[in-house]
Structures are given as C-alpha cells and as structure tokens.
C-alpha positions as CSV (number, residue, x, y, z in Angstrom):
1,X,20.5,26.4,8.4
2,X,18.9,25.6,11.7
3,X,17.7,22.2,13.0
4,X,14.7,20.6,12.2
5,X,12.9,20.0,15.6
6,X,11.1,16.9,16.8
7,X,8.0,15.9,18.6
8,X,7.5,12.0,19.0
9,X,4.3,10.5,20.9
10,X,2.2,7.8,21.4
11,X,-0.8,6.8,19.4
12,X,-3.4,4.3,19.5
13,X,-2.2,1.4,21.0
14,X,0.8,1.1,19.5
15,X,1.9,3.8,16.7
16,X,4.4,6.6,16.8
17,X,3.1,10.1,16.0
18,X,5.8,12.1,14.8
19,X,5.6,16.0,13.8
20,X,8.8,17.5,12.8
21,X,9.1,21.1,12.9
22,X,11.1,23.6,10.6
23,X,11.5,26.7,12.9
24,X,12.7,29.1,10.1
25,X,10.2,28.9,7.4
26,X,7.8,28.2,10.5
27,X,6.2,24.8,8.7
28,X,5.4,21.9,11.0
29,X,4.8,18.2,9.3
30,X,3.2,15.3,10.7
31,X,4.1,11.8,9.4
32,X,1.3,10.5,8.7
33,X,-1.7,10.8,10.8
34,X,-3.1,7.8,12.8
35,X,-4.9,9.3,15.5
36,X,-6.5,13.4,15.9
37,X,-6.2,13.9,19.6
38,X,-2.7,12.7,20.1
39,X,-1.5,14.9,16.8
40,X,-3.2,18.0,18.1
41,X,-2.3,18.0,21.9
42,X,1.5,17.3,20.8
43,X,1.5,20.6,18.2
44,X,-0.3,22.6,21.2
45,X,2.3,21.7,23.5
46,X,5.3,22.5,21.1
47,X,3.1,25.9,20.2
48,X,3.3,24.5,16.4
49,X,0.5,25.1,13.6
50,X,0.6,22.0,11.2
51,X,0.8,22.5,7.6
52,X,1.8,19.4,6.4
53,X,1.3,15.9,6.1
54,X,3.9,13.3,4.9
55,X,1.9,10.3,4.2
56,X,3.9,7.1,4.1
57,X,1.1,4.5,2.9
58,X,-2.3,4.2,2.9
59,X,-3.3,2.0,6.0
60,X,-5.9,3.1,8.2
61,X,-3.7,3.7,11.3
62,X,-1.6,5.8,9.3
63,X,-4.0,8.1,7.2
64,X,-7.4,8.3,10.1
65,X,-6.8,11.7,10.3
66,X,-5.8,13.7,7.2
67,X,-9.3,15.3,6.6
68,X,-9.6,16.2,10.2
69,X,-6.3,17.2,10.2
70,X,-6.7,19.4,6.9
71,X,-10.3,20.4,8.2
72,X,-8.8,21.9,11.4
73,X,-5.4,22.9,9.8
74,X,-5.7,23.2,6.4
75,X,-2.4,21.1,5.5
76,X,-1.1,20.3,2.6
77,X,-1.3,16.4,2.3
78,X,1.7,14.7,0.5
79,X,1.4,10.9,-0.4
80,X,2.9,8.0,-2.6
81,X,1.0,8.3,-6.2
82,X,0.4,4.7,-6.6
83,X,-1.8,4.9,-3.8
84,X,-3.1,8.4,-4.5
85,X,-7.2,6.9,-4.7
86,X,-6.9,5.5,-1.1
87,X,-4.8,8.6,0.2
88,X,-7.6,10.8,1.9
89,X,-7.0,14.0,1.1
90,X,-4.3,14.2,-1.0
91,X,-3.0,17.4,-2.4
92,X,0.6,15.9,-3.9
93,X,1.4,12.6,-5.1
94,X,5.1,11.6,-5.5
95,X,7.2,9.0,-6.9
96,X,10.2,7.6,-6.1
97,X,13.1,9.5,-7.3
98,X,11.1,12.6,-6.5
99,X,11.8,15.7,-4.1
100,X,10.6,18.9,-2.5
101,X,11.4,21.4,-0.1
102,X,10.3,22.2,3.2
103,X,11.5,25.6,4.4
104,X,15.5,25.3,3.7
105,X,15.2,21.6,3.8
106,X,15.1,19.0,0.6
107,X,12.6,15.7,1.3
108,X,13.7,12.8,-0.8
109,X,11.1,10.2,-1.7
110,X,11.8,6.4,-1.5
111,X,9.5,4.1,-3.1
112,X,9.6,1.0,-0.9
113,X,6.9,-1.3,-1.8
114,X,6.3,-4.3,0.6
115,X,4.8,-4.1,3.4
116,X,1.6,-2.0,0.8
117,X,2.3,-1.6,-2.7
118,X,2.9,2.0,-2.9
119,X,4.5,2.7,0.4
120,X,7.2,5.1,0.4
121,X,9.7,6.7,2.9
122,X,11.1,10.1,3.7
123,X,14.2,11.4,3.7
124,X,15.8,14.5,4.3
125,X,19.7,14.1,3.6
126,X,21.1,17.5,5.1
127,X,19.6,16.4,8.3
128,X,20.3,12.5,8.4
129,X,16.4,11.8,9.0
130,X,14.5,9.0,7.3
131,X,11.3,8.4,8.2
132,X,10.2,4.5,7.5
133,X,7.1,3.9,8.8
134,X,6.2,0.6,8.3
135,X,8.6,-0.6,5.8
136,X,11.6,-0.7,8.6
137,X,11.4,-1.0,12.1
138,X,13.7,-1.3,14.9
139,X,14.7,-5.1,14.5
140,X,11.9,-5.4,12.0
141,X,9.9,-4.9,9.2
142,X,6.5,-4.3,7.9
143,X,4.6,-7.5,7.0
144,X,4.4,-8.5,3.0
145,X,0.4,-7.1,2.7
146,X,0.6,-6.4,-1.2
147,X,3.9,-7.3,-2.4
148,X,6.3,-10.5,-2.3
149,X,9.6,-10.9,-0.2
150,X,12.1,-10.5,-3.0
151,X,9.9,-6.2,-4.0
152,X,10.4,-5.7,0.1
153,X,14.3,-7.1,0.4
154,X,15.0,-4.7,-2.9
155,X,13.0,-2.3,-1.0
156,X,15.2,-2.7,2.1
157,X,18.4,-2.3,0.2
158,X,17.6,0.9,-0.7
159,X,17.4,2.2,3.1
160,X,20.5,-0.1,4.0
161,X,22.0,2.1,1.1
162,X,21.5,5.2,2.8
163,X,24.2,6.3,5.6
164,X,24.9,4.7,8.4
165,X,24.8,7.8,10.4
166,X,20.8,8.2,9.0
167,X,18.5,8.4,12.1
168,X,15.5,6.4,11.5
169,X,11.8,6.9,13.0
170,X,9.6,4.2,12.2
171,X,6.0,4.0,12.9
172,X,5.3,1.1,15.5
173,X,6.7,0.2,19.4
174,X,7.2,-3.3,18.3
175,X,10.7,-3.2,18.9
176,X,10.6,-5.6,22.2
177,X,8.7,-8.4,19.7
178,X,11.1,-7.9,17.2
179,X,14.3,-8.5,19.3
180,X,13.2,-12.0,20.8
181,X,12.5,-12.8,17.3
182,X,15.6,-11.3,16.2
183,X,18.1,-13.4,18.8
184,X,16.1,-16.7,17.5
185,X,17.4,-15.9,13.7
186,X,20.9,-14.5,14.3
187,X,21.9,-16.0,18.0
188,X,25.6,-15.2,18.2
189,X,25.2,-11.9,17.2
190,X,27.0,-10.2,20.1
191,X,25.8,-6.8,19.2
192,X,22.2,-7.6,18.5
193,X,22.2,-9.9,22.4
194,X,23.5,-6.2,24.2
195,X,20.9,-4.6,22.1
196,X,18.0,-7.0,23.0
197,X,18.9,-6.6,26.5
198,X,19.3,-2.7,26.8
199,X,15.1,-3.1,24.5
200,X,14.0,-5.2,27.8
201,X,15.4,-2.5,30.2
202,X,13.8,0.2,27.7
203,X,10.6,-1.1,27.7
204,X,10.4,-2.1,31.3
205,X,10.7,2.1,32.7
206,X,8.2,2.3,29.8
207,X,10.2,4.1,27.7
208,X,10.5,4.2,23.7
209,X,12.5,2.4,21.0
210,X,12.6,5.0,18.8
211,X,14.7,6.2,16.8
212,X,17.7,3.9,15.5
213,X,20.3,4.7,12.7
214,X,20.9,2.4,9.6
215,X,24.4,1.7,10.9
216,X,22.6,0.0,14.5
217,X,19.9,-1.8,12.3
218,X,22.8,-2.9,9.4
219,X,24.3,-4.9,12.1
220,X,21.5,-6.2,14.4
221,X,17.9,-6.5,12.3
222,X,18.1,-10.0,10.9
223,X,15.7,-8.2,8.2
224,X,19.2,-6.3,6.4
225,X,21.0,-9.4,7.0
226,X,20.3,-12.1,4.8
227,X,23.5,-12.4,3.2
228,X,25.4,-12.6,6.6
229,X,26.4,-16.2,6.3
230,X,26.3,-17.1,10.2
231,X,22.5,-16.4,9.7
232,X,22.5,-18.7,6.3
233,X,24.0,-21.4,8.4
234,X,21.8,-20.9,11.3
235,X,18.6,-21.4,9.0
236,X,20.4,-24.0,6.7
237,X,19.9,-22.0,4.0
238,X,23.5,-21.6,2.4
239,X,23.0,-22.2,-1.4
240,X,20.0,-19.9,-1.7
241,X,19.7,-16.3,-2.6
242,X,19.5,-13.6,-0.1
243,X,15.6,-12.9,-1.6
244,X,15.1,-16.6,-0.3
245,X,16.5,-15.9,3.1
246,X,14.7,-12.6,3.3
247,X,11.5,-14.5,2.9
248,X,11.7,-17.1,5.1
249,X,12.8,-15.1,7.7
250,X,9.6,-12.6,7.3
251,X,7.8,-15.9,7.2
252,X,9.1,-17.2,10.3
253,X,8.3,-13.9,11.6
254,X,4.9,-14.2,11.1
255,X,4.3,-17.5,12.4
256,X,6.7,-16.2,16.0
C-alpha cells in the first residue's frame, strides 16, 4: 500500500487547510473547507482533482466552502450526522463507531462532542493519521460551544486512547497561545518548558505547529492531563475528579 500524501496550508487568518491525497486510487480529500482560494491553489500546485470532503463540524470557518467546492469539483461531502442540517452539502453522514474506505485506506469516525455537539474526528489507523480539527490542538483544545467539560474530557479520552505514535493535524495555528497558557497550568513540566521554547522559535521564522503525535500531546497539553497530580496540586484541586480539573482548566483558558 503506498503512502497517503499531504498538502498543509494556511487559511483565513488563522486555520489549517489540509488535503490529503491517495495516489493509487487517485482520490484527493480536503478536511474540511474554510476558505476556496487557498483549497484550490494548494490542489493546483500538487496537480490533484478533489473528490472529497471530510467535514469535522459545522462552524463556518470549517464548512465556507463545500458547495463551491462540490460546484467546482463535484466532491463527495462526508460529515458528522448529528449535525447533518447545518452540514452544507452533505452527501454522507456518519456516526461514531462508523468507517469507510478511501482508495486502499479505512477512515475511522470518532464522535467527539465538545467543542460543537456533533463534532467528530478522522482517523485512518494503517497510516497513524488523526485529523482533530477543533476538538485537539497542539497544547489545546476547542472551546466548550455546545457541550459541557465533563462530554469534551470523555471526548479527549478517546484520542488519548489512540497510539501514541498517531500523528495529529488539527485545524488552528494557536499553538504559540496555547503553550504560555500551558506553562501557567503545569509549570515544572520539563518536557512541556523545551516544547514551549522550540513553539516561540517556530513561530518566530514563521513557521507551522503542525502536526503533533498523541504521545507529544499526552505528556505536555495540560488539556490530557488532568489526573497528573503535580497539575492537581498546582490548581489546589486534589480531591476532585479529573472532569473537574478538565473544566476549570478550559475555564481558565478562556479567561487567559
């Protein structure tokens, strides 16, 4: 089986477009579709015809251009069911638990509701690609839009679940934000202090964040570590669950 290919750009002011390509059954995917121009001139320059879209949740910045996309294209959209009405587009609604194939390649579906009610995330297990959007970032997560702390820390555990070797592309350069936050919460964290300074140097040449693995993120994104009991001491917060700690931290977050 050959290797899926990737394209990763810049769109609006701060999303990730990402298409990933399946050279032998010749099927190119975008995930999600904030922004038309951006999509289109990264296919041109990979001299890739989209036929897909792998929608992750139905925000604005994340859907803006299915029906151009399918207009121009004629994709096959692919979206989370329980937001299926606010999906423009959609030809496929999926649940968790659900799969399909692209080319050679099987696309789990993970229901992660949080950050919107229905969102869910992609992943392909052969290849060790998960594709988050905005329910995991890089030192983050999404904010809690349409669903309490304790549905996104479940939501969480299931991607903390998944190898640690899983390569992760998430949908937003906040990645600089999220580590000054992140040494605040967990401030002895050797690893995650190395990793917040190698983010400044990143960000500084202007390059990007993305991707991470679940094994990087598992020991430095405060977000996957409410149980970790230097963190419980750190926010006095020893005796309560790790929903509880979840929350506050997402809540302190907010307020950064």
């Amino acid at each position: 089986m050959k290797s899926l290919e990737l394209e990763v750009f810049p769109c609006r002011s701060d999303n990730f477009g990402v298409l990933l390509h399946c050279p032998e059954a010749n099927l190119t995917a975008a995930i999600d579709a904030p922004e038309l121009e951006p999509i289109i001139e990264a296919a041109q320059r990979r001299g890739w015809t989209i036929t897909h879209i792998f929608t992750t949740h139905h925000h604005g910045d994340h859907v803006e251009a299915n029906l151009e996309l399918k207009d121009r294209f004629n994709c096959q959209i692919i979206g989370p069911r329980a937001e299926a009405v606010a999906i423009p587009g959609l030809d496929e609604a999926v649940n968790d638990g659900d799969s399909f194939e692209f080319g050679p390649h099987t696309v789990n579906v993970i229901e992660t509701p949080g950050h919107t009610a229905g969102h869910v995330c992609y992943h392909l297990p052969e290849s060790k690609l998960l594709f988050a959007a905005d329910t995991l970032f890089a030192l983050g997560c999404g904010r809690l839009f349409e669903r309490p702390a304790a549905d996104m820390w479940a939501s969480l555990q299931k991607l903390a679940a998944l190898p640690d070797d899983t390569t992760v592309y998430f949908g937003h350069e906040y990645t600089l934000a999220n580590a000054r936050f992140a040494v605040t919460i967990d401030p002895d964290n050797e690893k995650l202090k190395a990793r917040a300074a190698e983010i400044e140097a990143l960000r500084a040449e202007g390059k990007f964040t993305i991707p991470t693995t679940i094994g990087i993120e598992k020991e430095t994104n405060p977000f996957l570590r409410a149980s970790d009991p230097a963190i419980r001491k750190n926010l006095g917060m020893d005796a309560n669950s790790d929903a509880e700690v979840f929350a506050e931290i997402r809540t302190r977050k907010d307020n950064f």
